[in-house]
C-alpha positions as CSV (number, residue, x, y, z in Angstrom):
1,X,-10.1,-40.4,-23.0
2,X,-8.9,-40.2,-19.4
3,X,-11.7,-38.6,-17.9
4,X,-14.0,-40.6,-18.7
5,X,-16.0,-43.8,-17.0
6,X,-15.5,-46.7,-19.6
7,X,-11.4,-45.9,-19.7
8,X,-11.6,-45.5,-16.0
9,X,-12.8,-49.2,-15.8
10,X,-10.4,-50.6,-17.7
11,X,-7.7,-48.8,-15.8
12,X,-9.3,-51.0,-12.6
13,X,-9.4,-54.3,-15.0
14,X,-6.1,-53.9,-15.7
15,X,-4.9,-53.2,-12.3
16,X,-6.9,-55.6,-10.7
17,X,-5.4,-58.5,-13.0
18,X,-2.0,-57.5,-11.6
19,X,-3.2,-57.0,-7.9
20,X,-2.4,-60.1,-6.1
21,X,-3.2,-58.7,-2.5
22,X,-6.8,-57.9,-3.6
23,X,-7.4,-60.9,-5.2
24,X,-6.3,-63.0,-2.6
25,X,-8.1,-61.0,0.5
26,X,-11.5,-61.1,-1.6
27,X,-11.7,-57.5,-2.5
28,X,-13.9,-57.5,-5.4
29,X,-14.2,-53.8,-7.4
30,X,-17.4,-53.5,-8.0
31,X,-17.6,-49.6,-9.6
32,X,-14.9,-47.6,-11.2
33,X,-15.2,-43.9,-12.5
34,X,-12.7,-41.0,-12.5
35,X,-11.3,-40.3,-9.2
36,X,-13.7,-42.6,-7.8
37,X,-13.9,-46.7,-6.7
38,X,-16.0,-48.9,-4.9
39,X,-14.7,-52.2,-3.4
40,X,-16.2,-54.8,-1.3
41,X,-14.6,-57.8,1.0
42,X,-16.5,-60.0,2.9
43,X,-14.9,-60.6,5.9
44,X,-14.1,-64.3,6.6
45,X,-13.0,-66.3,9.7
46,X,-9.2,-65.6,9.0
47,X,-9.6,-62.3,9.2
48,X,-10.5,-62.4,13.0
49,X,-8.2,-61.4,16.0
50,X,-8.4,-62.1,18.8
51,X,-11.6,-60.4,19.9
52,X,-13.7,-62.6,17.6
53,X,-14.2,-59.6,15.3
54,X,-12.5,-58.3,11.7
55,X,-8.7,-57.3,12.2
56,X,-8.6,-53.8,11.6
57,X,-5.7,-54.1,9.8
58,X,-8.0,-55.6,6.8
59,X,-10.3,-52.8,7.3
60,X,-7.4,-50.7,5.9
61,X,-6.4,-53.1,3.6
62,X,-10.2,-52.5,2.1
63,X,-9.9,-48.7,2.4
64,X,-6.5,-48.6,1.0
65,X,-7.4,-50.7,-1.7
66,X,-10.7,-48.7,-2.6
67,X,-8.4,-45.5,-2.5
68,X,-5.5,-47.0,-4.8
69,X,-8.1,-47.7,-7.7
70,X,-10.0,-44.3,-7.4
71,X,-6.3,-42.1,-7.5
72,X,-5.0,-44.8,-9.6
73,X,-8.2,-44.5,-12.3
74,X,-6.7,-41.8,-14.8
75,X,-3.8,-44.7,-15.6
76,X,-1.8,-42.4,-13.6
77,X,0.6,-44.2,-11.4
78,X,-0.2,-43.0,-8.2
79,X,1.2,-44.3,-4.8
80,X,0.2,-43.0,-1.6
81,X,2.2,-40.9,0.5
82,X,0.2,-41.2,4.1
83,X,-3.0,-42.3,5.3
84,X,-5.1,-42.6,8.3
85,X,-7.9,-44.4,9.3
86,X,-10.5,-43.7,12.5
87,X,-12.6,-47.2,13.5
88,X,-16.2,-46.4,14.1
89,X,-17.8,-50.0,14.9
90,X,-16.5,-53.8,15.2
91,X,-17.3,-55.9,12.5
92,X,-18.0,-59.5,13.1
93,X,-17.3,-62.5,10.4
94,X,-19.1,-62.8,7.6
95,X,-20.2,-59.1,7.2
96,X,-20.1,-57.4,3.5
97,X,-18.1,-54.5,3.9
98,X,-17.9,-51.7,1.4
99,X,-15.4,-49.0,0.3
100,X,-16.4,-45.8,-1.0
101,X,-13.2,-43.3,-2.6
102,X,-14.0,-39.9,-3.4
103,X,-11.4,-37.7,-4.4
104,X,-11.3,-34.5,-2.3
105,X,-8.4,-32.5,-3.8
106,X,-5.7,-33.2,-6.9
107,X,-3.7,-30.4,-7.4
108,X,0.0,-31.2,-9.7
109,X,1.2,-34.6,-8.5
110,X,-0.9,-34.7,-5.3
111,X,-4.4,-35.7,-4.1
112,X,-6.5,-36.2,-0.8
113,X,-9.0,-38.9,-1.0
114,X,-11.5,-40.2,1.5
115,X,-13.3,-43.5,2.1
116,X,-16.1,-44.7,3.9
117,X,-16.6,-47.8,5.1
118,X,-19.9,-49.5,5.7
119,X,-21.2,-52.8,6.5
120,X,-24.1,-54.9,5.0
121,X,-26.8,-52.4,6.8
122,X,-25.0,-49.1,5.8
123,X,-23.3,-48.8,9.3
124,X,-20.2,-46.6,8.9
125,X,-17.7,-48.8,10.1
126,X,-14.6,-46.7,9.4
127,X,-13.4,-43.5,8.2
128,X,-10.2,-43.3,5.9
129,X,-8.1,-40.6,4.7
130,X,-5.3,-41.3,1.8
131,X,-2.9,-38.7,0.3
132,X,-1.7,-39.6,-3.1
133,X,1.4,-38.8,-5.1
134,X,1.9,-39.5,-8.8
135,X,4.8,-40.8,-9.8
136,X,6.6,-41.2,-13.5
137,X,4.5,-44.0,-15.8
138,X,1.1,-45.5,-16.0
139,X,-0.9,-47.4,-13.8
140,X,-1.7,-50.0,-16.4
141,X,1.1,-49.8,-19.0
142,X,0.1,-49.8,-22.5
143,X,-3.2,-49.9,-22.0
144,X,-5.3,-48.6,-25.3
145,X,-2.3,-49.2,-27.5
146,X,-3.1,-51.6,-30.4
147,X,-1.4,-54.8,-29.8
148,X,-0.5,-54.9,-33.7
């Protein structure tokens, strides 16, 4: 059951119920399959520096977000170990941005995923790179058990 789409969505239903940062920066996940997510933000006015354009630090938060759910959707718990992220363009306020993680690699306990980031027109935005590590339990505990 834990390679397949429909348990990999519920994996991101659950998760995203308990995943107060997302819900509170906007990221919405709008696709979920096995080793893979999509998320979108829209960016808003306090997510601005100084420049009058999106605080790259929210850029990440998107990426990282994108890449928790798509190493996170075998109800794994998976944390990540190190990531990276290269800016490509500024993003000004009120853009849609979107997330794309693709696993790359999962050997034993450890996986490489990348993201893409683009903006309303397709613009890559940023690249991300995210190395995962499983650790002991499940992403979503209990998750399929019968309640009775």
């Amino acid at each position: 059951m834990t390679g397949d789409k429909d348990f990999a969505e519920a994996v991101g239903e659950g998760m995203y119920a308990l995943d107060n940062a997302a819900q509170g920066w906007g990221v919405r996940i709008e696709e979920m399959r096995p080793h893979y997510a999509i998320a979108r933000m829209a960016v808003r006015d306090d997510m601005l520096n100084s420049h009058g354009v999106c605080h790259g630090g929210m850029i990440f938060a998107l990426a990282d977000t994108a890449f928790a759910y798509a190493s996170n959707s075998e109800n794994r718990a998976t944390l990540a170990i190190s990531c990276n992220i290269s800016f490509a363009a500024a993003v000004p306020a009120g853009a849609e941005l979107t997330a794309v993680a693709e696993k790359q690699s999962r050997g034993g306990r450890t996986g490489i995923y990348d993201v893409t980031v683009t903006d309303g027109d397709g613009n890559v935005v940023a690249l991300f790179r995210g190395n995962s590590y499983q650790v002991r339990g499940e992403s979503v505990p209990d998750l399929g058990k019968d309640s009775g």
